[in-house]
Backbone as CSV, one residue per row, in Angstrom:
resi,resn,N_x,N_y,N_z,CA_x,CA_y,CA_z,C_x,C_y,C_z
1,UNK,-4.542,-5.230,-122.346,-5.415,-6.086,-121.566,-4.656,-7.326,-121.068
2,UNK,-4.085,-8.107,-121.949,-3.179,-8.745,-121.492,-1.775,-9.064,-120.640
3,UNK,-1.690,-7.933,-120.763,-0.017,-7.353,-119.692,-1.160,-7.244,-118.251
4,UNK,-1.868,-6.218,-118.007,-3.063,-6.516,-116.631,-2.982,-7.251,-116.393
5,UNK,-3.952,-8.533,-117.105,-4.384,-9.660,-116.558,-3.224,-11.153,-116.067
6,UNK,-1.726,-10.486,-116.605,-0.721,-11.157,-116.274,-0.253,-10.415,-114.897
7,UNK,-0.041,-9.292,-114.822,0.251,-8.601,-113.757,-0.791,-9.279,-112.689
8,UNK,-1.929,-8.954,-112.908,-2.879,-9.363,-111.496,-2.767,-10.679,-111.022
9,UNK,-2.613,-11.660,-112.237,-2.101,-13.456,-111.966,-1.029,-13.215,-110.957
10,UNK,0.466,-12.361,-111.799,1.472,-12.227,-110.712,1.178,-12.093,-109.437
11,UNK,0.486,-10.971,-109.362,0.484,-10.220,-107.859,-0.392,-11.372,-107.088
12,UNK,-1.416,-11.847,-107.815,-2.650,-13.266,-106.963,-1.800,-13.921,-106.307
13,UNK,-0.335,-14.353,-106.953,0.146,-15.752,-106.564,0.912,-15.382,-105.147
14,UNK,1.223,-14.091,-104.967,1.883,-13.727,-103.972,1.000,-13.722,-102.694
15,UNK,0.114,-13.590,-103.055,-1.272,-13.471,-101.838,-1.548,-15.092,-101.468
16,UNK,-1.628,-15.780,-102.448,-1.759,-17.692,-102.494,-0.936,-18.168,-101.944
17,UNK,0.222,-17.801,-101.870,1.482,-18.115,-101.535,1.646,-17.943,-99.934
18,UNK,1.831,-16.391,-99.525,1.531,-16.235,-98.069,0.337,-16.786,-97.578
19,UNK,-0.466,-16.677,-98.424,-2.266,-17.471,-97.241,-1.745,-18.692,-96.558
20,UNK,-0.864,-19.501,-98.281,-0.628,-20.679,-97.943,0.418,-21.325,-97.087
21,UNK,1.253,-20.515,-97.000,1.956,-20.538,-96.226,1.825,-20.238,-94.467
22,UNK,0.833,-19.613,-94.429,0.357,-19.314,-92.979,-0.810,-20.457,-92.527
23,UNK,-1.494,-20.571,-93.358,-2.487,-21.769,-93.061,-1.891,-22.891,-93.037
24,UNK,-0.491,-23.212,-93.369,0.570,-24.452,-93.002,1.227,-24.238,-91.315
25,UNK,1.888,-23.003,-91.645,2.233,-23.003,-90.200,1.214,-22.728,-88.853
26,UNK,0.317,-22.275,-89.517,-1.167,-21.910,-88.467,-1.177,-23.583,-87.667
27,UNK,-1.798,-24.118,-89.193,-2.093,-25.636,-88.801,-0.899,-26.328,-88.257
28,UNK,-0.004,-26.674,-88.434,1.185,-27.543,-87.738,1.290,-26.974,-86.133
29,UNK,1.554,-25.453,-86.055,1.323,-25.412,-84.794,-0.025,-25.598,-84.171
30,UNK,-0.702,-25.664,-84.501,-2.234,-25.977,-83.944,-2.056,-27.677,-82.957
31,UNK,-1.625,-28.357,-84.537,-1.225,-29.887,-84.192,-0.046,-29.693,-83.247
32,UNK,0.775,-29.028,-83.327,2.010,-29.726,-82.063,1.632,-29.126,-80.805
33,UNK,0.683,-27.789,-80.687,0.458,-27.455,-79.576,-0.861,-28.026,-78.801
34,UNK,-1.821,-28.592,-79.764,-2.531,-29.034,-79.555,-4.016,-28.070,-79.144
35,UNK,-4.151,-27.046,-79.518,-4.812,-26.118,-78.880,-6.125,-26.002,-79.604
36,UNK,-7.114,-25.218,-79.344,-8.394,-25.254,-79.882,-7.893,-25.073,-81.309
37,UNK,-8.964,-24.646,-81.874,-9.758,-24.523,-83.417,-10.034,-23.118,-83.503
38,UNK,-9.747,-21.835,-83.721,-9.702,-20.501,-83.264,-10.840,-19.736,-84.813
39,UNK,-11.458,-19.115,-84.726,-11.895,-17.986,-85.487,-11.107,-18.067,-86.411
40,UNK,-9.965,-17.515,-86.130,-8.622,-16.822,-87.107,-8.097,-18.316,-87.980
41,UNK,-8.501,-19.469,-87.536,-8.240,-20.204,-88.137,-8.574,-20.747,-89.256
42,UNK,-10.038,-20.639,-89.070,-11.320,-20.764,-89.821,-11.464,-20.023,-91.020
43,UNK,-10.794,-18.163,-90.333,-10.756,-17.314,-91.496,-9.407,-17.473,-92.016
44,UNK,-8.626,-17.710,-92.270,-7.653,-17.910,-92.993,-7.647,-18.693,-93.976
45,UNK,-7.923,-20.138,-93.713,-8.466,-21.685,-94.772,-9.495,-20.440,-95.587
46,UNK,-10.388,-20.000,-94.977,-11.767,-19.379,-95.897,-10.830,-18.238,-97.023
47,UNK,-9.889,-17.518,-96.443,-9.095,-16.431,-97.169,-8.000,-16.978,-98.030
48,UNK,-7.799,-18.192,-97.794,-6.737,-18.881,-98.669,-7.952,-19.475,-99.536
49,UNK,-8.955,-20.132,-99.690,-9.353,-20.442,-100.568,-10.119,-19.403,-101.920
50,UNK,-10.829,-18.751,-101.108,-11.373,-17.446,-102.012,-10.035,-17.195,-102.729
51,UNK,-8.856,-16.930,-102.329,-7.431,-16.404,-102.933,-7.395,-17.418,-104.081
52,UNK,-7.116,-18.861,-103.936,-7.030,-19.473,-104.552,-8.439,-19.779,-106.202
53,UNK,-9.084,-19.251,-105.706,-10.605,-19.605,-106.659,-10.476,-18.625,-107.554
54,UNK,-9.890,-17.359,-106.826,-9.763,-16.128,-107.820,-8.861,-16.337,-108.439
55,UNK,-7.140,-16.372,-108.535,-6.322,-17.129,-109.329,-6.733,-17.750,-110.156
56,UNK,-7.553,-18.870,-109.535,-8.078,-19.548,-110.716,-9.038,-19.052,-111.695
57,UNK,-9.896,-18.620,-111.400,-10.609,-17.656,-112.762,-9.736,-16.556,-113.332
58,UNK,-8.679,-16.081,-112.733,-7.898,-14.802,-113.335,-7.095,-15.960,-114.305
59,UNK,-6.092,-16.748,-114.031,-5.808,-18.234,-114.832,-6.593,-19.030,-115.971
60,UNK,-7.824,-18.886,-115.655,-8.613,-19.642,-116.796,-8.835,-18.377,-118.126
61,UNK,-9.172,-17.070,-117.430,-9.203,-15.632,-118.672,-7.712,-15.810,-119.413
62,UNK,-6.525,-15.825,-118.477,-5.465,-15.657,-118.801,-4.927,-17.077,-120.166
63,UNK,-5.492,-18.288,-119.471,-5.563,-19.575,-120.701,-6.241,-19.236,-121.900
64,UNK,-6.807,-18.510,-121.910,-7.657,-18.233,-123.408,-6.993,-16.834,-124.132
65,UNK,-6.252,-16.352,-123.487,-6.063,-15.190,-124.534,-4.313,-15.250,-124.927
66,UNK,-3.726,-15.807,-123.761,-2.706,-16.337,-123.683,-1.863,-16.019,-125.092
67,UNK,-0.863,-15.714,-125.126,-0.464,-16.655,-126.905,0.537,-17.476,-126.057
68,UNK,0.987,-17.738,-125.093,1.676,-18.824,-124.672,0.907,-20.255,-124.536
69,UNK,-0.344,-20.094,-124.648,-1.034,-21.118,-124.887,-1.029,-21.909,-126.331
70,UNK,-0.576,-22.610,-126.652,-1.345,-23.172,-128.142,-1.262,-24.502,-128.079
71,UNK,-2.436,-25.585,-129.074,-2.631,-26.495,-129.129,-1.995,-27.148,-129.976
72,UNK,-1.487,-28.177,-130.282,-0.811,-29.092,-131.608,0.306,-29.193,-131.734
73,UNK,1.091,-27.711,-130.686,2.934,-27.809,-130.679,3.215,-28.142,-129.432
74,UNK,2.836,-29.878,-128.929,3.515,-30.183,-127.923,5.055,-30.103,-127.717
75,UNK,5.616,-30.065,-128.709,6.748,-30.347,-128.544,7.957,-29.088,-128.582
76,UNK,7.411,-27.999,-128.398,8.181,-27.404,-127.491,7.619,-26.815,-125.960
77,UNK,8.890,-27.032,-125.035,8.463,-27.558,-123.698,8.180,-25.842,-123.209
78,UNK,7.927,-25.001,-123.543,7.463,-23.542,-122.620,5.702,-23.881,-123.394
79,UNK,5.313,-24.013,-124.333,4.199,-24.000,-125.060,3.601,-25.045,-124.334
80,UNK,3.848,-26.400,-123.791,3.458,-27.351,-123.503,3.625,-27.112,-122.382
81,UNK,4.355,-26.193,-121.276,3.940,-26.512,-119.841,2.705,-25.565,-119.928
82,UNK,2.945,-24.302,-120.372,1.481,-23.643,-120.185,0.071,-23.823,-120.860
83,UNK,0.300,-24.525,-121.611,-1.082,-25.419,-122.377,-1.258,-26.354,-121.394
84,UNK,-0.433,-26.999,-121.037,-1.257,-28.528,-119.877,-0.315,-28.347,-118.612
85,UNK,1.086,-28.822,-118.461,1.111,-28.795,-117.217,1.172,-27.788,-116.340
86,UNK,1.222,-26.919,-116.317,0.903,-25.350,-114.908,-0.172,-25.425,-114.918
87,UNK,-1.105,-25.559,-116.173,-2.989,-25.372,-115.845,-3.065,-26.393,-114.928
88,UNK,-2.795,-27.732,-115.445,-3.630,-28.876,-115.107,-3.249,-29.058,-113.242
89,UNK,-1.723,-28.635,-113.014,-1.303,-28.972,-111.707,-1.836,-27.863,-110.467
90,UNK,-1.927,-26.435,-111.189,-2.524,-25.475,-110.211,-4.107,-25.931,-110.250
91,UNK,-4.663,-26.635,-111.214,-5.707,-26.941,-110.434,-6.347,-28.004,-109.713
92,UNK,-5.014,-28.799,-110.348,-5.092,-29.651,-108.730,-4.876,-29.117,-107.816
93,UNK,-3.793,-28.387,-107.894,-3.462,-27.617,-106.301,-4.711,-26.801,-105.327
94,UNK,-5.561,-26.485,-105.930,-6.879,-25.412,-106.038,-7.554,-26.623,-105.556
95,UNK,-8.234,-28.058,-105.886,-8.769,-28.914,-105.770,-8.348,-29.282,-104.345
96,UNK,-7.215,-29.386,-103.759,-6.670,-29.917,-102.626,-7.092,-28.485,-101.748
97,UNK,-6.628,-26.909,-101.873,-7.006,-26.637,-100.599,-8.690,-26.445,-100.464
98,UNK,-9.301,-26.285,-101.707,-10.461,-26.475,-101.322,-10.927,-28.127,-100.344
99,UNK,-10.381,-28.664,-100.602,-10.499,-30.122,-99.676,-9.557,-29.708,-98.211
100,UNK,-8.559,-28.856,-98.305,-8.633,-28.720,-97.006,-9.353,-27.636,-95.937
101,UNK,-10.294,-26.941,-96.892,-11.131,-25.883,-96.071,-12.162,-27.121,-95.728
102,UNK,-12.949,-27.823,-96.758,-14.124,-28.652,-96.459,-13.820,-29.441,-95.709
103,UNK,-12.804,-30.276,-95.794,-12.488,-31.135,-94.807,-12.228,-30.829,-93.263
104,UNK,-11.536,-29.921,-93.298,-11.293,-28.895,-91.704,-12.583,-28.918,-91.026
105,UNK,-13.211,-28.078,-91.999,-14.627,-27.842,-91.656,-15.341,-29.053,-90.959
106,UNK,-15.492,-29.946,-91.634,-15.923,-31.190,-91.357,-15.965,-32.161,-90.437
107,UNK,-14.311,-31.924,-89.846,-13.588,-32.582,-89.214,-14.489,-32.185,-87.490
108,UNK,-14.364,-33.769,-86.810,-15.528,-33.454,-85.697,-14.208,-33.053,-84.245
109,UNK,-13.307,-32.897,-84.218,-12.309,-32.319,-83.381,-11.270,-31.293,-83.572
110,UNK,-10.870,-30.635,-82.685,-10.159,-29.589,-83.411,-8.315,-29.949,-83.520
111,UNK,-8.222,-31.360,-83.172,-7.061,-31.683,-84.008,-7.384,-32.278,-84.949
112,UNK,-8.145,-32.951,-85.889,-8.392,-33.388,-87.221,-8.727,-32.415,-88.009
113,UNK,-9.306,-30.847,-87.096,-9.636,-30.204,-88.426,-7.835,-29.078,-88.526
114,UNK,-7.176,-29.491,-87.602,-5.777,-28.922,-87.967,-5.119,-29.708,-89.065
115,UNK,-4.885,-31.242,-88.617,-4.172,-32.341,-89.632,-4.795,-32.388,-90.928
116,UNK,-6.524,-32.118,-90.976,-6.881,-32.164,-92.570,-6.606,-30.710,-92.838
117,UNK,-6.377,-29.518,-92.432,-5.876,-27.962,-92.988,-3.907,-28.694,-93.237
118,UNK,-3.347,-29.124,-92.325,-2.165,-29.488,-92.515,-1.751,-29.943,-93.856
119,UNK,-2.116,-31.211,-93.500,-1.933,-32.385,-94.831,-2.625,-32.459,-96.305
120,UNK,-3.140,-31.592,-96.463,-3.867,-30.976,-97.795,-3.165,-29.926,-98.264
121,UNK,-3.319,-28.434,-97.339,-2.450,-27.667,-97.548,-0.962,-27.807,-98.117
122,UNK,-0.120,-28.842,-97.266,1.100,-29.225,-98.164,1.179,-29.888,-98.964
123,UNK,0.369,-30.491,-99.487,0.580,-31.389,-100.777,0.066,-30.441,-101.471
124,UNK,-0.737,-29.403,-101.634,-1.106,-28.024,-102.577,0.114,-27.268,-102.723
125,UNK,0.303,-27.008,-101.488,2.170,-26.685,-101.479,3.465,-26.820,-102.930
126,UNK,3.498,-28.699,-102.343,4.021,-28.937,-103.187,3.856,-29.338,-105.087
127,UNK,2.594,-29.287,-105.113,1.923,-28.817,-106.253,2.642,-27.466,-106.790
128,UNK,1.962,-26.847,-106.297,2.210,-25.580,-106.297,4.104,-25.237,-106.884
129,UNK,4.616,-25.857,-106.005,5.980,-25.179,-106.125,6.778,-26.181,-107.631
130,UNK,5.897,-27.695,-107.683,6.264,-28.110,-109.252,6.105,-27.435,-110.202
131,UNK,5.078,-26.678,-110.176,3.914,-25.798,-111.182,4.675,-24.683,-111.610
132,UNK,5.152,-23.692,-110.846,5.541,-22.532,-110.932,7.022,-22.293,-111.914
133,UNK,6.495,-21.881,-112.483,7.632,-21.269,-113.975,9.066,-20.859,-112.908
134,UNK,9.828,-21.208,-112.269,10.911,-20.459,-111.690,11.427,-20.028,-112.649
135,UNK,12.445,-18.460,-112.305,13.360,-18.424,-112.866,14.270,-19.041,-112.993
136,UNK,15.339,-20.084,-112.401,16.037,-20.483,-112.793,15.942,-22.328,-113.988
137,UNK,14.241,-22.326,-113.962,13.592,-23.094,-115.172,14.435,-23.029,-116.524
138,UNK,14.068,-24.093,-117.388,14.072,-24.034,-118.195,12.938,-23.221,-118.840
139,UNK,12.362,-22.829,-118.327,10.888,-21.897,-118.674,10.925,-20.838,-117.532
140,UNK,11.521,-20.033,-117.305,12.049,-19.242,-116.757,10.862,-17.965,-116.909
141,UNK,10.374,-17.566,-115.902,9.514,-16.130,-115.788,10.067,-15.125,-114.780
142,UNK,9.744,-13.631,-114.695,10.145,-13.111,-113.957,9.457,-13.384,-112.654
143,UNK,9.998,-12.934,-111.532,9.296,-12.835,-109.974,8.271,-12.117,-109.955
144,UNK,8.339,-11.204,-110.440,7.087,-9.763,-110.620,7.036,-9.525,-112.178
């Protein structure tokens, strides 16, 4: 059950990753070209966030059964990033693009609702890319 529910986290992040990555470059060119607010735009922010919400509940199952999780041994640093910091920062990251779907949304022109998909999106970004166990980490995970 646990090898699954790590596998499906894996495979989520790859889907989070491209959404997010396209809803960056979607939006920047939106802003430099200046052009409407498109359908496809709309659905993408909407498909990057659902992506992201699911991660996050596949992430929160995965925090509880975890044994890389445990409480009281801060002090070694693989136990302690996945007890607090990867949880706590992917869901900030999760917190921001949901603020940049609502905010888009919100936004009363269709260059503010590019710059708030923009400027949310990359700071989730870079969330995101603090967060992530690289391999070449000191907490090192595989790619797949």
């Amino acid at each position: 059950m646990l090898g699954i529910i790590v596998l499906l986290h894996s495979l989520l992040r790859w889907v989070l990753c491209i959404l997010l990555l396209a809803t960056i470059i979607k939006s920047i060119n939106g802003v430099v070209t200046k052009r409407a607010f498109a359908n496809s735009d709309n659905k993408i922010s909407l498909f990057l966030m659902i992506s992201a919400h699911t991660q996050l509940v596949v992430g929160i199952l995965l925090y509880f059964i975890s044994p890389m999780v445990m409480f009281g041994n801060m002090k070694d640093s693989q136990i302690r990033f996945f007890t607090v910091e990867h949880s706590t920062l992917m869901i900030i990251a999760i917190v921001f693009i949901t603020l940049a779907r609502i905010r888009s949304k919100k936004a009363a022109t269709d260059a503010a609702k590019f710059r708030m998909l923009m400027i949310f999106s990359l700071i989730a970004l870079v969330i995101i890319l603090l967060a992530v166990p690289w391999p070449f980490s000191p907490i090192a995970r595989p790619w797949f």
